[in-house]
Backbone as CSV, one residue per row, in Angstrom:
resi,resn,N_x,N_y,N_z,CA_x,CA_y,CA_z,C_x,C_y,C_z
1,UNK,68.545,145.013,186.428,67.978,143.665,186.348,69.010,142.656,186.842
2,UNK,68.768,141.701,187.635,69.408,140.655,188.054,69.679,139.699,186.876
3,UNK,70.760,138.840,187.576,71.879,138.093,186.522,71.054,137.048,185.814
4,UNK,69.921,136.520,187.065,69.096,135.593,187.499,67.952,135.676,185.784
5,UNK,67.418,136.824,186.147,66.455,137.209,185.206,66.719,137.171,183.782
6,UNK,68.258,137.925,183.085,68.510,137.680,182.236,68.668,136.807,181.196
7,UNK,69.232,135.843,182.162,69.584,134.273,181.357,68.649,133.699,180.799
8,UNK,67.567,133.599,181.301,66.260,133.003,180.409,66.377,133.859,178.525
9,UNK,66.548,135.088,179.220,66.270,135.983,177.716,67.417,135.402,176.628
10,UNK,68.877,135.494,177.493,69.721,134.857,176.175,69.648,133.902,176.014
11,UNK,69.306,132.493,176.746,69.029,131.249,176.462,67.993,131.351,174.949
12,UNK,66.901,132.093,175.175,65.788,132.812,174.119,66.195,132.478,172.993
13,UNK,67.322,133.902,172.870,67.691,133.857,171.884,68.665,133.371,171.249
14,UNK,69.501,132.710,171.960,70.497,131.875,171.277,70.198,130.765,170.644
15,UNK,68.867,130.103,171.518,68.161,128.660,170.902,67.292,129.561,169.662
16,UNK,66.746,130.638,169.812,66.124,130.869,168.441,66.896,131.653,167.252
17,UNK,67.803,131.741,167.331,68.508,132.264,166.453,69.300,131.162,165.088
18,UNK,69.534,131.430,164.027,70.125,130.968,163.264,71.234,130.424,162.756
19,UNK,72.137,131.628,163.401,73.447,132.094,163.501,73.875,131.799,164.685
20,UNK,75.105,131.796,165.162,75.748,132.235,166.594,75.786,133.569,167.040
21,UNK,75.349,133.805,167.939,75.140,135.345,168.445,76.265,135.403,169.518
22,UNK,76.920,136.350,168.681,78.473,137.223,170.075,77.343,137.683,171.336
23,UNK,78.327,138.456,172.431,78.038,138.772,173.094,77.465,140.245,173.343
24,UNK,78.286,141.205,172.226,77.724,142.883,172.173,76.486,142.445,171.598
25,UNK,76.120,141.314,170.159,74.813,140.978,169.484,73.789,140.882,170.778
26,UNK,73.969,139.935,171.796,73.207,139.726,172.774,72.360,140.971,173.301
27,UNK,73.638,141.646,173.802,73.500,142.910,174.555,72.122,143.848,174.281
28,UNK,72.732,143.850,172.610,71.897,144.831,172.049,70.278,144.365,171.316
29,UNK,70.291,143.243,171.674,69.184,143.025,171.218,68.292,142.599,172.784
30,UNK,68.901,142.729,174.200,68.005,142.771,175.013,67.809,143.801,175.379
31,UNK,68.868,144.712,175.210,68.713,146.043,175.763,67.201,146.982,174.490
32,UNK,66.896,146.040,173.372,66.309,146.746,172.469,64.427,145.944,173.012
33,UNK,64.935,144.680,173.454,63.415,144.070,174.455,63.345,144.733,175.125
34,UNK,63.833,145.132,175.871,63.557,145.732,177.260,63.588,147.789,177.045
35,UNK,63.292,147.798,176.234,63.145,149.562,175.450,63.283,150.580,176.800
36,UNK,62.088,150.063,177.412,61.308,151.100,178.567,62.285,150.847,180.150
37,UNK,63.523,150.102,180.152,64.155,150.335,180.714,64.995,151.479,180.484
38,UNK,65.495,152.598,181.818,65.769,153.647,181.978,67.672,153.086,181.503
39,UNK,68.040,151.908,182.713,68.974,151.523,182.917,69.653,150.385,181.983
40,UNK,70.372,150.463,180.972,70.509,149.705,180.017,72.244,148.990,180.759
41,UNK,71.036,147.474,179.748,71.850,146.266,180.130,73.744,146.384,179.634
42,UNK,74.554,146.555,180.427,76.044,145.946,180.265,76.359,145.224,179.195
43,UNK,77.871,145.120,179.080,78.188,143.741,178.248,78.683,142.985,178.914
44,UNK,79.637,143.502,180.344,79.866,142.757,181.458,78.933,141.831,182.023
45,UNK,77.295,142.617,182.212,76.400,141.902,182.652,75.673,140.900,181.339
46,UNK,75.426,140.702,180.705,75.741,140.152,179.068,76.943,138.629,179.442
47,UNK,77.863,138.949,179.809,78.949,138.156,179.771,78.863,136.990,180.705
48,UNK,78.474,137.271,181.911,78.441,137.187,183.611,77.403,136.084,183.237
49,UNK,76.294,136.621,182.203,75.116,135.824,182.319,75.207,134.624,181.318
50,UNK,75.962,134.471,180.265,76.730,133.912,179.207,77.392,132.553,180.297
51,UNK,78.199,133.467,181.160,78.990,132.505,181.986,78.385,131.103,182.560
52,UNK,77.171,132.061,183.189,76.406,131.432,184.528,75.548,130.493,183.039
53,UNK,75.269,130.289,181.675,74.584,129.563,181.321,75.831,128.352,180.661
54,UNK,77.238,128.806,180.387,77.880,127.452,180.312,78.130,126.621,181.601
55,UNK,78.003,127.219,182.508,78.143,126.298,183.413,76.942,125.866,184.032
56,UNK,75.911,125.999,183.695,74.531,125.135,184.119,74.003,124.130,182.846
57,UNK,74.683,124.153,181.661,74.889,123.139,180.718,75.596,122.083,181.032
58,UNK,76.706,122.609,181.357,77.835,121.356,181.710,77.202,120.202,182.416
59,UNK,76.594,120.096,183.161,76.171,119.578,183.810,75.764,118.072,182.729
60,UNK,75.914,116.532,183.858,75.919,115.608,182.957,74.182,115.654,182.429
61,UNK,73.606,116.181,183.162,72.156,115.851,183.045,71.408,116.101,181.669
62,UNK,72.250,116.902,180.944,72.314,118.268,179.573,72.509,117.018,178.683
63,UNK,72.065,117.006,177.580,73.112,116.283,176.201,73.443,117.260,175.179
64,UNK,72.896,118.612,175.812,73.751,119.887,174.870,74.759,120.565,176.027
65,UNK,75.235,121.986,175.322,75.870,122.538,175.431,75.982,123.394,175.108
66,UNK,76.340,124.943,175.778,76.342,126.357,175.331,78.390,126.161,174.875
67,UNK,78.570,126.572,173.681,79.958,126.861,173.305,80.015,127.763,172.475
68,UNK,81.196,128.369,172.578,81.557,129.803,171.510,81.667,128.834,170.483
69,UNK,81.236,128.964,168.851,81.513,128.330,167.819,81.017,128.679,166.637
70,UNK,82.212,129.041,165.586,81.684,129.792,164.365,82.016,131.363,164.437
71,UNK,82.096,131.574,165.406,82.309,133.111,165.615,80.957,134.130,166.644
72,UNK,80.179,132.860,167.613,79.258,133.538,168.906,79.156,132.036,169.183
73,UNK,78.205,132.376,170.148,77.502,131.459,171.065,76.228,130.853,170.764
74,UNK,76.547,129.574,170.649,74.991,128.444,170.268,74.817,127.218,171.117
75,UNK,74.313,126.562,170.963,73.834,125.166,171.765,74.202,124.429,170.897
76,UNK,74.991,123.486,171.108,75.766,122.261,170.750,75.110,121.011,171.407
77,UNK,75.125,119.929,170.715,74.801,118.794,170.912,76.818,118.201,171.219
78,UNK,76.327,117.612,172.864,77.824,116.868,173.095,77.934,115.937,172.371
79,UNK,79.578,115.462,172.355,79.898,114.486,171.330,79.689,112.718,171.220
80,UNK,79.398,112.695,172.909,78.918,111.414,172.649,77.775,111.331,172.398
81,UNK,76.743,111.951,171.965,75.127,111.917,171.417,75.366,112.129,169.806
82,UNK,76.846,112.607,169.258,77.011,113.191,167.844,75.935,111.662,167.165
83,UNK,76.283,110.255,167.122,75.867,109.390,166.303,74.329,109.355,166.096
84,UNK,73.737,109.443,167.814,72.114,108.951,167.726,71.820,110.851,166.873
85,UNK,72.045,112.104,167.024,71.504,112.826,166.402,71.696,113.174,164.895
86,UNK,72.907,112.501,164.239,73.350,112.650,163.175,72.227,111.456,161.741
87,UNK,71.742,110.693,162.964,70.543,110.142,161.975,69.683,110.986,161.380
88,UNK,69.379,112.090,162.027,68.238,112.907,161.224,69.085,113.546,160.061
89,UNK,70.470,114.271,159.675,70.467,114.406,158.654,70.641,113.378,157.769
90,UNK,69.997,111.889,157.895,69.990,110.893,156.708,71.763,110.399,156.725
91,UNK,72.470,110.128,155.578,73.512,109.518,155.443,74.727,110.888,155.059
92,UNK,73.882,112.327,155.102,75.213,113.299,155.113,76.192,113.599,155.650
93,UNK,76.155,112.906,156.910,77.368,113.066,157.773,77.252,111.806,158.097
94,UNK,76.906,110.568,158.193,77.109,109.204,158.621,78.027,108.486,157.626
95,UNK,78.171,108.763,156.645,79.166,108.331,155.890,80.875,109.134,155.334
96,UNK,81.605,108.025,155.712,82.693,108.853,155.776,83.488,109.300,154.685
97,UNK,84.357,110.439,154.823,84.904,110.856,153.872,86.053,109.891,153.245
98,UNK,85.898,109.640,151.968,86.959,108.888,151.303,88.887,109.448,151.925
99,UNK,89.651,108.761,151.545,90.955,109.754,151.774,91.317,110.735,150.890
100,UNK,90.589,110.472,149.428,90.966,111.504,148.968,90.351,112.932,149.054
101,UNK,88.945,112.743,149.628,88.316,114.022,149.866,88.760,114.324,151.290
102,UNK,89.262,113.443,152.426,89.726,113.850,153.124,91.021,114.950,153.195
103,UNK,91.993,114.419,152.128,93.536,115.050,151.459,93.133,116.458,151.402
104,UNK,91.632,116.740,149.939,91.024,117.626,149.433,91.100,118.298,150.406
105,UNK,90.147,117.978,151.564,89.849,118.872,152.164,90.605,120.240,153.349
106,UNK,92.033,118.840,153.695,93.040,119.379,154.226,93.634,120.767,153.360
107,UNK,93.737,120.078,152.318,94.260,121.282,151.660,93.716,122.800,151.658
108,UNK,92.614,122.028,151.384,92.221,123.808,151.403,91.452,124.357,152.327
109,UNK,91.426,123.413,153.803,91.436,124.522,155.180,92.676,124.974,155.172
110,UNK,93.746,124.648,155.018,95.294,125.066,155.352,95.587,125.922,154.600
111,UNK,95.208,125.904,153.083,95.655,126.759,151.980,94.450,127.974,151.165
112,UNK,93.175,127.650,151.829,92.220,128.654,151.914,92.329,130.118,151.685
113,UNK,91.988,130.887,150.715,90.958,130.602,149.306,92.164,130.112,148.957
114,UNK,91.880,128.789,147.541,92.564,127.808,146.604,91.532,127.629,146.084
115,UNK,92.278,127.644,144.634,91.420,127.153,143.068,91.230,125.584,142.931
116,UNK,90.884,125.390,142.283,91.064,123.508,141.929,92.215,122.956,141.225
117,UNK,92.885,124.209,140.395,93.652,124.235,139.765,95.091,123.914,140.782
118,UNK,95.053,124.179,142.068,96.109,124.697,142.863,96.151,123.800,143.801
119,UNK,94.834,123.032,143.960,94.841,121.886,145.014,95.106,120.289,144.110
120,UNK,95.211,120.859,142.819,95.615,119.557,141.535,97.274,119.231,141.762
121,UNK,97.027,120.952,141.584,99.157,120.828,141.693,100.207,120.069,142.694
122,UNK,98.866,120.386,144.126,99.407,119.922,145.548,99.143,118.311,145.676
123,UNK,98.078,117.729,145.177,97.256,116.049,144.931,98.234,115.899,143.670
124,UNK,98.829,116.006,142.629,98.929,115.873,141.496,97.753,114.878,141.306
125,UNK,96.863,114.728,141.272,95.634,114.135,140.615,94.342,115.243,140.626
126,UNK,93.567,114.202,139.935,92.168,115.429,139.991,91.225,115.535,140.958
127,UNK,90.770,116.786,140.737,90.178,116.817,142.425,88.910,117.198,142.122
128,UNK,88.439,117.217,141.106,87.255,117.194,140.513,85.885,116.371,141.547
129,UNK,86.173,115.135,141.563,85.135,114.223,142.461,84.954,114.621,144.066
130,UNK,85.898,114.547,144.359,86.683,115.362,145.772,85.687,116.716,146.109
131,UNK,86.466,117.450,145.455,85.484,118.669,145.583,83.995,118.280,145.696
132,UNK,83.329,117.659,144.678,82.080,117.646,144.003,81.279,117.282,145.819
133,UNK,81.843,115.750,145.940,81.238,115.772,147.266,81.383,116.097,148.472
134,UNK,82.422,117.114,148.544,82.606,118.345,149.820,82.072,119.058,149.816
135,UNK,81.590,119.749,148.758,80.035,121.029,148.472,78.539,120.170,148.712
136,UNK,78.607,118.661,148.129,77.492,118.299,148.830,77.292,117.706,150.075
137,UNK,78.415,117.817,150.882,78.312,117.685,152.275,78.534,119.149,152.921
138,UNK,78.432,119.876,152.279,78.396,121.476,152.693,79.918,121.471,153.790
139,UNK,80.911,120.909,153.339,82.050,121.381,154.384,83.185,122.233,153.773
140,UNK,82.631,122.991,152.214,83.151,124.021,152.043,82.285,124.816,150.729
141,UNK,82.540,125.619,150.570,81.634,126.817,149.397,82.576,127.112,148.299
142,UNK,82.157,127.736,147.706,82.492,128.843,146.618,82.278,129.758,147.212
143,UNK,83.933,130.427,147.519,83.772,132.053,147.895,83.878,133.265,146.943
144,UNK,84.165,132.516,145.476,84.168,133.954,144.879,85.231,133.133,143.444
145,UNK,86.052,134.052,142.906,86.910,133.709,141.862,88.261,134.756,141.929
146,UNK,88.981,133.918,141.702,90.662,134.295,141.534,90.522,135.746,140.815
147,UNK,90.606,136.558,140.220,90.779,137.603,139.201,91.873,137.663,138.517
148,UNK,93.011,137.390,139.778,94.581,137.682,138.824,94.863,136.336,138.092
149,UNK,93.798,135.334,138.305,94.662,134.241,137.711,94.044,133.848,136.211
150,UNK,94.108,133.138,135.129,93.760,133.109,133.596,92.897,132.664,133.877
151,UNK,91.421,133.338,133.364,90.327,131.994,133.497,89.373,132.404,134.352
152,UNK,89.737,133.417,135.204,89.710,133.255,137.194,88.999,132.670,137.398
153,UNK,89.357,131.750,137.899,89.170,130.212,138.047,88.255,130.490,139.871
154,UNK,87.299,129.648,140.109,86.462,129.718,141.115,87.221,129.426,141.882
155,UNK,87.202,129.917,143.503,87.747,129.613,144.899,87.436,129.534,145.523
156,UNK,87.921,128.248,146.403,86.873,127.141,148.027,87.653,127.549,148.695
157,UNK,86.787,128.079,150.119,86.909,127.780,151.002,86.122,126.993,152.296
158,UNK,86.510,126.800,153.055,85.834,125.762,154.104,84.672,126.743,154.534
159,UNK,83.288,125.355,155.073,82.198,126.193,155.143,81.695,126.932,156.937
160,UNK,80.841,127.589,156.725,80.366,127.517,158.301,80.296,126.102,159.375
161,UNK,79.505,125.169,158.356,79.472,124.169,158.796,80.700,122.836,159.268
162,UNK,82.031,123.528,158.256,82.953,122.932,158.618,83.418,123.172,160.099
163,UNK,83.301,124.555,160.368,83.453,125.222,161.501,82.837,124.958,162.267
164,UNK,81.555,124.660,162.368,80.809,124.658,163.692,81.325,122.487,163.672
165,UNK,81.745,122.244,162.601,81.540,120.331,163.252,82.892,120.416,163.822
166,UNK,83.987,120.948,163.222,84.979,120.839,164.065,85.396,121.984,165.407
167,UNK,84.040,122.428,165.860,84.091,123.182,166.936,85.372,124.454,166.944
168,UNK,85.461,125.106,165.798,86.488,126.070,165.309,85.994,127.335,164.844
169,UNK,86.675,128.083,164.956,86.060,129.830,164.674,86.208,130.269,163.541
170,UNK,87.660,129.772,163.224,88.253,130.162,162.022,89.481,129.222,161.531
171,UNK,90.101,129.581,160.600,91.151,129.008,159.910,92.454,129.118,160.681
172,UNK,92.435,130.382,162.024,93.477,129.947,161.968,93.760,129.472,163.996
173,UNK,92.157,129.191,164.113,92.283,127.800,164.697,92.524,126.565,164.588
174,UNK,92.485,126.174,163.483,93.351,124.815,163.103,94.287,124.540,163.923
175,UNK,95.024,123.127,164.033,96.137,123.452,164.854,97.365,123.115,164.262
176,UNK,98.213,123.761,163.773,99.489,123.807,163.063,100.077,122.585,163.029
177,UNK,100.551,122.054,161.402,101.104,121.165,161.065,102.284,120.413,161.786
178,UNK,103.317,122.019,162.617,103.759,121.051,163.405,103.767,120.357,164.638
179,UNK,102.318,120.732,164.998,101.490,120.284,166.112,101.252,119.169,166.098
180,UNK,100.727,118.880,164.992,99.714,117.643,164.248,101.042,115.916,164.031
181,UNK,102.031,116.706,163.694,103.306,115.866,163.788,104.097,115.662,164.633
182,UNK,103.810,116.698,165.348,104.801,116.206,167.026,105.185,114.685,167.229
183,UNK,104.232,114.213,167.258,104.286,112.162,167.708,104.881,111.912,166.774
184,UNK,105.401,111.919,165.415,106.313,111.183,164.775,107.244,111.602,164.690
185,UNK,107.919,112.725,165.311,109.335,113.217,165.359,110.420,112.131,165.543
186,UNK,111.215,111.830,164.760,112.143,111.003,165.377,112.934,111.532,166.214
187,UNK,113.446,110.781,167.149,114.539,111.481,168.273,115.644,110.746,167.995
188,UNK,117.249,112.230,168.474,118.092,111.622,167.408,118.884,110.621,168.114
189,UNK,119.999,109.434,167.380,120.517,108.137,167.635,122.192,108.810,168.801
190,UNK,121.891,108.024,169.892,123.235,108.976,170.990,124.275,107.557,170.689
191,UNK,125.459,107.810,169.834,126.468,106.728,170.055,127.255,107.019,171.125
192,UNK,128.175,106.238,170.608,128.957,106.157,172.298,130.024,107.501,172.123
193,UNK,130.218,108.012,172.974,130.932,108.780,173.353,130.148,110.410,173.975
194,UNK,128.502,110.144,173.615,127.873,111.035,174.007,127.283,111.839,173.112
195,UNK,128.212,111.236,171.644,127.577,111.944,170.295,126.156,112.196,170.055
196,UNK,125.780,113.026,169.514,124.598,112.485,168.607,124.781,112.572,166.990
197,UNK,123.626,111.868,166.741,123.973,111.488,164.896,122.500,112.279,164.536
198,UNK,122.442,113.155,164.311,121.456,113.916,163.553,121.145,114.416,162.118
199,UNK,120.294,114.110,162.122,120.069,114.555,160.312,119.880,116.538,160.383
200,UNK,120.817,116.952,159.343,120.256,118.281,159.481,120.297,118.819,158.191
201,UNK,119.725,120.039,158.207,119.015,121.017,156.735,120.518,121.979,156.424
202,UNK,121.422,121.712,156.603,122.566,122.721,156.795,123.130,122.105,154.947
203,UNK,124.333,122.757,154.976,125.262,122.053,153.662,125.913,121.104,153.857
204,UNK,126.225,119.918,155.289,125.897,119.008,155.470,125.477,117.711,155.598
205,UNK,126.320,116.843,154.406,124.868,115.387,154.027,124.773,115.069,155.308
206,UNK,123.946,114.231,155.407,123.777,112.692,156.384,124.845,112.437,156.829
207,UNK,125.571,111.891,155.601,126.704,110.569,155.728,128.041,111.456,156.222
208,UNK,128.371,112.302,155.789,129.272,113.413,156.641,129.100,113.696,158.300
209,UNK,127.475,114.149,158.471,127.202,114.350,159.986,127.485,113.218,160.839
210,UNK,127.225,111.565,160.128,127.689,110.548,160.415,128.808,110.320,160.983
211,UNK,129.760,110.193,159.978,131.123,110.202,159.645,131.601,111.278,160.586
212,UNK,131.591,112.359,160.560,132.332,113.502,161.844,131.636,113.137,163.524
213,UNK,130.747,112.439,163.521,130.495,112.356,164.678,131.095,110.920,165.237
214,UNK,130.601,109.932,164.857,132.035,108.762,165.120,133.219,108.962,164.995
215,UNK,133.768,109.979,164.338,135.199,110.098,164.417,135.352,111.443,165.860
216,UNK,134.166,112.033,165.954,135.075,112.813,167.322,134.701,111.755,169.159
217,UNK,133.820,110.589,168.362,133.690,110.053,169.834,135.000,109.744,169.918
218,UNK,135.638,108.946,169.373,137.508,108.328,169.536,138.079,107.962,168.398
219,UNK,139.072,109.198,168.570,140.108,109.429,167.117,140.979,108.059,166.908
220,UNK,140.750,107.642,167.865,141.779,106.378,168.146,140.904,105.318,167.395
221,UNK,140.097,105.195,167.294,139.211,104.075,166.840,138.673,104.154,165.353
222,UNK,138.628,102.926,164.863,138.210,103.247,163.619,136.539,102.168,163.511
223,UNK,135.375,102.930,162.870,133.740,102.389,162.947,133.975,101.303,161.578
224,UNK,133.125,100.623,161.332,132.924,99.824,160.178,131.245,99.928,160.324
225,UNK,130.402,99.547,158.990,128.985,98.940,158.822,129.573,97.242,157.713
226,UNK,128.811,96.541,159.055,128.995,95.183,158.519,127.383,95.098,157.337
227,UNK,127.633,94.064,157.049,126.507,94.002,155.344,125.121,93.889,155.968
228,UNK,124.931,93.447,157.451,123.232,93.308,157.791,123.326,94.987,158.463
229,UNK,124.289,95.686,158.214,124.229,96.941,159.176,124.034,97.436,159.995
230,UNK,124.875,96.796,160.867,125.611,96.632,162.506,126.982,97.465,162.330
231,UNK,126.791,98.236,163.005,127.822,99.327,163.712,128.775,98.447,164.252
232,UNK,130.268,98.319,163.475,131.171,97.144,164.276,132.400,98.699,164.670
233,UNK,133.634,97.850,165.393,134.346,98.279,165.385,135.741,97.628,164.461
234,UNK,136.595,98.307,163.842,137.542,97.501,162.686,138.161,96.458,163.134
235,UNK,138.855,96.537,164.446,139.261,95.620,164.681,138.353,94.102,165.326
236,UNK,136.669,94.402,165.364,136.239,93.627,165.685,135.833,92.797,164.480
237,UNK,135.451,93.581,163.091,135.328,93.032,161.808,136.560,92.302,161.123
238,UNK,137.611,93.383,161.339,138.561,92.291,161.292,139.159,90.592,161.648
239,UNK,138.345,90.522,163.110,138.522,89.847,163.560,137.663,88.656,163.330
240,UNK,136.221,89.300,163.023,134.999,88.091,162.637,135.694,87.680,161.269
241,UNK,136.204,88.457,160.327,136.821,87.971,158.649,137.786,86.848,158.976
242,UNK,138.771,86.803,160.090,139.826,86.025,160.272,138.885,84.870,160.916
243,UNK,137.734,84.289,161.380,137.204,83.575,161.775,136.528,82.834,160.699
244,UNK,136.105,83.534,159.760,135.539,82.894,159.001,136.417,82.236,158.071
245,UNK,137.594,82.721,157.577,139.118,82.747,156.711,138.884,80.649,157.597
246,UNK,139.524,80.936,158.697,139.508,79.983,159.760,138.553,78.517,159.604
247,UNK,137.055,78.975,159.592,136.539,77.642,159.345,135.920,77.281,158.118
248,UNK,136.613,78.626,157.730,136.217,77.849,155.615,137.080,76.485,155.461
249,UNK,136.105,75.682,154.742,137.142,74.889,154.043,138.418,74.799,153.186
250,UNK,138.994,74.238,153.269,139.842,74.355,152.232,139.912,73.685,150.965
251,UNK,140.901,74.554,150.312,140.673,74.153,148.605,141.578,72.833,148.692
252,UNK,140.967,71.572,147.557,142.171,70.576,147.817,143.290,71.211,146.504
253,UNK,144.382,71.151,146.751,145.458,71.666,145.576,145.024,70.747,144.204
254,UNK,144.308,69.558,144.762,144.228,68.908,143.464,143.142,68.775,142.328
255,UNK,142.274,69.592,142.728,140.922,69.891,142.491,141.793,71.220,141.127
């Protein structure tokens, strides 16, 4: 069967399906339409035809989209249509998440399965409300309960639906914390001599890494911090003190 012919069938079933359907799922459920064929359908040819339907979506003319998501292939609504279609589920996704259910929620895609007990420890506050309306926005479940822990206390994790809104497969598509922080890295301070002044995790303070690095730009020189904390040099502080010495007034002896 041509590549041509196929695509209608998985288009079929991907729009009628429930779930996201992989690609062996595909396979085997056309190769099970098509019975009285001698010559059974590929997964290559399966794939080829997969291909040829994301790229006749793309197209601007589409306001969906064929994307892998969740763990197979479904039709997505693109993101600039997300607002006008998000009216039909009413105010469940039109209203936004507070910060603290936002916090909530971080936590326990990152730290997934977590108790409530464990995402309290990490918030030190309660996460009681938090939770409450993340299960009724379905962006995570009850997967089950702790056993080893006292109580065994129930455990969330993030839902299908979390997955398919943030266009993710799994957990450990997320993209790593120190991804997410890159842009606030500070970059470190170059004094003169070519130094740098870096903060580091070693045995080490600050004020030491400080201190040894102005002293190997020039042994000859000695640094000062004046009181608005300006990097002087001694003999230049010295020199502003004798200025000021200079146009202070003076005491009358008779006073």
């Amino acid at each position: 069967m041509e590549i041509g012919n196929i695509i209608p069938h998985i288009e079929a079933l991907i729009f009628a399906s429930e779930k996201p359907l992989g690609a062996i799922e595909l396979t085997d459920l056309i190769n099970q339409a098509f019975g009285f064929m001698e010559d059974k359908l590929t997964l290559d040819q399966i794939e080829a035809g997969i291909e040829g339907i994301v790229e006749k979506y793309q197209s601007e003319f589409y306001p969906f989209e064929l994307r892998f998501s969740g763990g197979g292939w479904q039709f997505l609504t693109k993101k600039e249509y997300h607002k006008t279609v998000a009216q039909l589920n009413g105010d469940k996704f039109l209203k936004r998440l507070s910060p603290a259910a936002m916090e909530t929620l971080a936590i326990i895609a990152y730290k997934q399965p977590i108790t409530k007990g464990e995402i309290e420890s990490i918030r030190g506050v309660s996460a009681d409300y938090s939770i409450q309306k993340l299960l009724e926005k379905e962006l995570i479940v009850i997967s089950g309960r702790n056993e080893d822990m006292p109580g065994k206390p129930l455990v969330y994790t993030t839902s299908r639906s979390f997955m398919d809104y943030f266009g993710l497969n799994g957990p450990e598509d997320l993209p790593r914390i120190r991804e997410v922080l890159a842009d606030q890295v500070v970059e470190p301070t170059l004094l003169s001599g070519g130094q740098v002044h870096v903060a580091n995790g070693d045995d080490e303070s600050i004020t030491d890494t400080l201190v040894e690095t102005i002293e190997d730009a020039d042994t000859n020189r000695v640094w000062l911090v004046s009181e608005t904390g300006e990097l002087l040099e001694a003999n230049d502080q010295q020199e502003e003190d004798n200025q000021q010495e200079d146009t202070s007034p003076e005491e009358d002896p008779e006073q």
